[in-house]
N, C-alpha and C positions, 0 to 999 in steps of 0.2 A: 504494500500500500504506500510505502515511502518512495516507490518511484513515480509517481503520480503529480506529483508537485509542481516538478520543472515543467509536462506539456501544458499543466494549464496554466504557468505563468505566463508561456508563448504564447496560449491562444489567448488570454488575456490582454496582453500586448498588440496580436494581429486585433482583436474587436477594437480595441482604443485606435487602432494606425487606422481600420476601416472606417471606423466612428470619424475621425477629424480627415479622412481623406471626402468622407461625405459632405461633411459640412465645409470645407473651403475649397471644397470642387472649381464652382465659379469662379475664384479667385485665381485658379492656375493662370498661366502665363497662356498668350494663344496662342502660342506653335505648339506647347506639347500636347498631345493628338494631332497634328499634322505635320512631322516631320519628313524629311526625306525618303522616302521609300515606304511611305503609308498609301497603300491601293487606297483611291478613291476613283469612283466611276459612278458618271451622271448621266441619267438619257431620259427621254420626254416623261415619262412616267415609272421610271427605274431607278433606284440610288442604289450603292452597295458601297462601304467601308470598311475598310480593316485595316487597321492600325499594326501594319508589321513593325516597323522600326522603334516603334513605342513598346509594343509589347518584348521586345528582346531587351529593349532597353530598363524597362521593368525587372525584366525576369533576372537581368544581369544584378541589379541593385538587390534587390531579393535575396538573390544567391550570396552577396558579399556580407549580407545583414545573415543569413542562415549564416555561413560561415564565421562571422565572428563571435556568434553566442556559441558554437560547439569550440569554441578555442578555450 
Protein backbone atom coordinates (compact mmCIF):
# COMPACT_ATOMS: atom_id res chain seq x y z
CA UNK A 1 0.00 0.00 0.00
CA UNK A 2 3.03 2.28 0.46
CA UNK A 3 3.71 2.22 -3.12
CA UNK A 4 0.61 4.18 -3.98
CA UNK A 5 1.71 7.41 -2.88
CA UNK A 6 4.16 8.79 -5.43
CA UNK A 7 1.39 7.84 -8.66
CA UNK A 8 -1.15 9.90 -7.14
CA UNK A 9 1.01 12.72 -6.38
CA UNK A 10 1.67 12.78 -10.24
CA UNK A 11 -1.80 12.50 -11.18
CA UNK A 12 -2.34 15.19 -8.78
CA UNK A 13 0.18 17.35 -10.35
CA UNK A 14 -1.00 16.34 -14.05
CA UNK A 15 -5.05 17.50 -12.73
CA UNK A 16 -3.56 20.90 -11.39
CA UNK A 17 -1.20 21.25 -14.93
CA UNK A 18 -4.73 20.29 -16.77
CA UNK A 19 -6.62 22.51 -14.32
CA UNK A 20 -4.50 25.82 -15.18
CA UNK A 21 -3.71 24.68 -18.72
CA UNK A 22 -7.62 25.13 -18.98
CA UNK A 23 -8.02 28.00 -17.44
CA UNK A 24 -5.25 30.26 -19.34
CA UNK A 25 -5.93 28.43 -22.57
CA UNK A 26 -6.86 31.84 -24.04
CA UNK A 27 -4.13 33.59 -22.81
CA UNK A 28 -1.51 31.38 -24.81
CA UNK A 29 0.45 33.16 -27.29
CA UNK A 30 -1.00 32.79 -31.03
CA UNK A 31 1.29 30.75 -32.94
CA UNK A 32 1.26 27.95 -30.41
CA UNK A 33 -1.36 25.77 -32.36
CA UNK A 34 -0.08 26.93 -35.54
CA UNK A 35 3.40 26.24 -36.00
CA UNK A 36 5.23 25.10 -38.74
CA UNK A 37 4.27 21.82 -39.94
CA UNK A 38 0.79 21.80 -38.29
CA UNK A 39 -1.75 20.25 -41.37
CA UNK A 40 -4.28 22.66 -41.79
CA UNK A 41 -6.67 22.21 -44.63
CA UNK A 42 -9.73 24.48 -45.77
CA UNK A 43 -12.21 23.98 -48.44
CA UNK A 44 -15.89 25.39 -49.08
CA UNK A 45 -17.50 23.23 -46.45
CA UNK A 46 -14.56 21.12 -45.08
CA UNK A 47 -11.85 22.18 -42.37
CA UNK A 48 -9.54 19.48 -40.80
CA UNK A 49 -6.46 20.32 -38.38
CA UNK A 50 -3.82 18.73 -36.78
CA UNK A 51 -1.50 20.17 -34.83
CA UNK A 52 1.65 17.81 -35.74
CA UNK A 53 4.58 20.02 -34.72
CA UNK A 54 2.60 21.08 -31.42
CA UNK A 55 1.81 17.95 -30.52
CA UNK A 56 5.60 16.52 -30.77
CA UNK A 57 6.47 19.58 -29.24
CA UNK A 58 4.25 18.76 -26.21
CA UNK A 59 5.09 15.32 -26.03
CA UNK A 60 8.86 16.35 -26.00
CA UNK A 61 8.34 18.68 -22.89
CA UNK A 62 6.34 15.95 -21.29
CA UNK A 63 8.83 13.49 -21.79
CA UNK A 64 11.66 15.83 -20.12
CA UNK A 65 9.16 16.68 -17.06
CA UNK A 66 8.47 12.57 -16.92
CA UNK A 67 12.19 12.27 -16.90
CA UNK A 68 13.10 14.55 -14.37
CA UNK A 69 10.71 13.26 -11.50
CA UNK A 70 12.05 9.54 -12.18
CA UNK A 71 15.77 11.03 -11.48
Amino acid sequence: MHNIGKPLIMLGLLLVAAGLLISFAPKLPAWFGRLPSDISIKRDNFGFYFPLTTCLLLSAVFSFITWLFRK
